[in-house]
N, C-alpha and C positions, 0 to 999 in steps of 0.2 A: 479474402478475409485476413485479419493479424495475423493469424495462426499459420498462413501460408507464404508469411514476410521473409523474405532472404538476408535485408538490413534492415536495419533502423530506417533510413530516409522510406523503404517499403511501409513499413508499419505504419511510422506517422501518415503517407498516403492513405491508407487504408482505414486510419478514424477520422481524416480531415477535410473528407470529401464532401461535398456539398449535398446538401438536405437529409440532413442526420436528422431520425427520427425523436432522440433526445439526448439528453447529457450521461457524460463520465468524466471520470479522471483516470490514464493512462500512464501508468508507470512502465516504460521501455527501455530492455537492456539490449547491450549487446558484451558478448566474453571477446569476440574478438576485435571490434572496437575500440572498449574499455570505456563504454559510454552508457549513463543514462539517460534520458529526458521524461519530464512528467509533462501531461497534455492534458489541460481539458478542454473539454469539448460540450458544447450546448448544440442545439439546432441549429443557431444561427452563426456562432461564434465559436472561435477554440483560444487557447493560448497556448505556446509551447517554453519550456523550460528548462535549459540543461541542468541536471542535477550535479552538483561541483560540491557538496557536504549534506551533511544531514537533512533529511527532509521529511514530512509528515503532511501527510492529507487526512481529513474528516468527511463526514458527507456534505458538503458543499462545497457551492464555488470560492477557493479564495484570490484565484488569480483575473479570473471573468470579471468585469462591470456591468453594468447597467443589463442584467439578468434578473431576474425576478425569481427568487427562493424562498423559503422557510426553511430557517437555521433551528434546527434543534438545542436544545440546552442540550443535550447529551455531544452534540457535535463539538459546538462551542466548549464546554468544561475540558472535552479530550483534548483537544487542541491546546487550550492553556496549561494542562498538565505536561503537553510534550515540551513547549516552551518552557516549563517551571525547570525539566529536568536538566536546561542546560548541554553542554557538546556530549555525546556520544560516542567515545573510541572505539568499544568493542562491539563485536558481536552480541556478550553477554551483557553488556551495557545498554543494548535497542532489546533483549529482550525482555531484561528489566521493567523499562520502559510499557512495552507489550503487554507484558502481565501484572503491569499495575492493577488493582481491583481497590485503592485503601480510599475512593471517594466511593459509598457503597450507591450514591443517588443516581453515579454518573463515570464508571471502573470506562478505562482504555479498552481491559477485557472486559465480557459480558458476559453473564453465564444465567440469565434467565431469573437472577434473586431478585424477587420483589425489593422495592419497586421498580426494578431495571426491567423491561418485559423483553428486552431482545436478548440476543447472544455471540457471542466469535465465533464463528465455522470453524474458522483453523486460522492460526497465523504461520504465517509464509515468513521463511530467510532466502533469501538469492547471494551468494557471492559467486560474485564475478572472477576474483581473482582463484579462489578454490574451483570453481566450473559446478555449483552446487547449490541444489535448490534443497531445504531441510522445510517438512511441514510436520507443523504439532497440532494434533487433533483435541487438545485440552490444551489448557494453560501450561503454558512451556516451566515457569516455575514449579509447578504442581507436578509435573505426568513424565511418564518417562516413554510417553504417547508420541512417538512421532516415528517419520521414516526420511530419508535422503534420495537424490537419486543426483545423477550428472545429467548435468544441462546440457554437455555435449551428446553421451549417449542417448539421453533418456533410459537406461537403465537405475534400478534399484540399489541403492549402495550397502544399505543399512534396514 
């Protein structure tokens, strides 16, 4: 499984194998690399991507062709909002981003307000260069809801 990838070229094996039952999108780090790549993956096809600057994915394919999906407007609007927001230097700059809600038909975050009927579970930070994964269990602007842990250890930081 991913979960038991020693490297990156591991993991990528490990979603690109042949007769995937269906699609994703794979975001892969590594700390001691200093790499990411996004991957997605259909049944029949994948594509890979190293990540070299900002990047954002919705629920669909944007790198796959000739795949057959239904594009949500709610997919579609986020995406054009992350594009609206322009480069990204900080941390506090993607979470911005993140916690956008100001389109109320079609928010980045989701928080179940009609008429949005879905929701954010949690939005995830990973830095690489800090060795640190920070998840916030509400809206990162809003909550002072979250915890840390190191990517090395997997312990709790915070």
């Amino acid at each position: 499984s991913i979960l038991d990838a020693k490297s990156i070229s591991d993991a990528i094996h490990s979603v690109t194998k042949d007769n995937r039952a269906s699609g994703f999108n794979y975001n892969i780090g590594s700390c001691n690399e200093r790499k990411i790549v996004s991957i997605e993956v259909s049944s029949s096809q994948y594509d890979l991507q190293e990540v070299v600057s900002q990047s954002f994915h919705s629920n669909h394919y944007i790198q796959l062709k000739n795949e057959l999906q239904w594009i949500t407007q709610s997919s579609e609007k986020r995406l054009e909002k992350f594009k609206e927001k322009g480069n990204l230097y900080t941390i506090n700059d993607l979470l911005d981003v993140l916690s956008d809600n100001s389109d109320q038909r079609y928010p980045i975050y989701r928080n179940s307000t009609p008429p949005d009927e879905s929701c954010t579970l949690a939005t995830v930070i990973f830095d690489l260069d800090a060795k640190t994964c920070k998840i916030y269990t509400d809206n990162p602007v809003d909550s002072k809801r979250s915890f840390s842990f190191s990517i090395v250890t997997n312990q709790i930081i915070n």
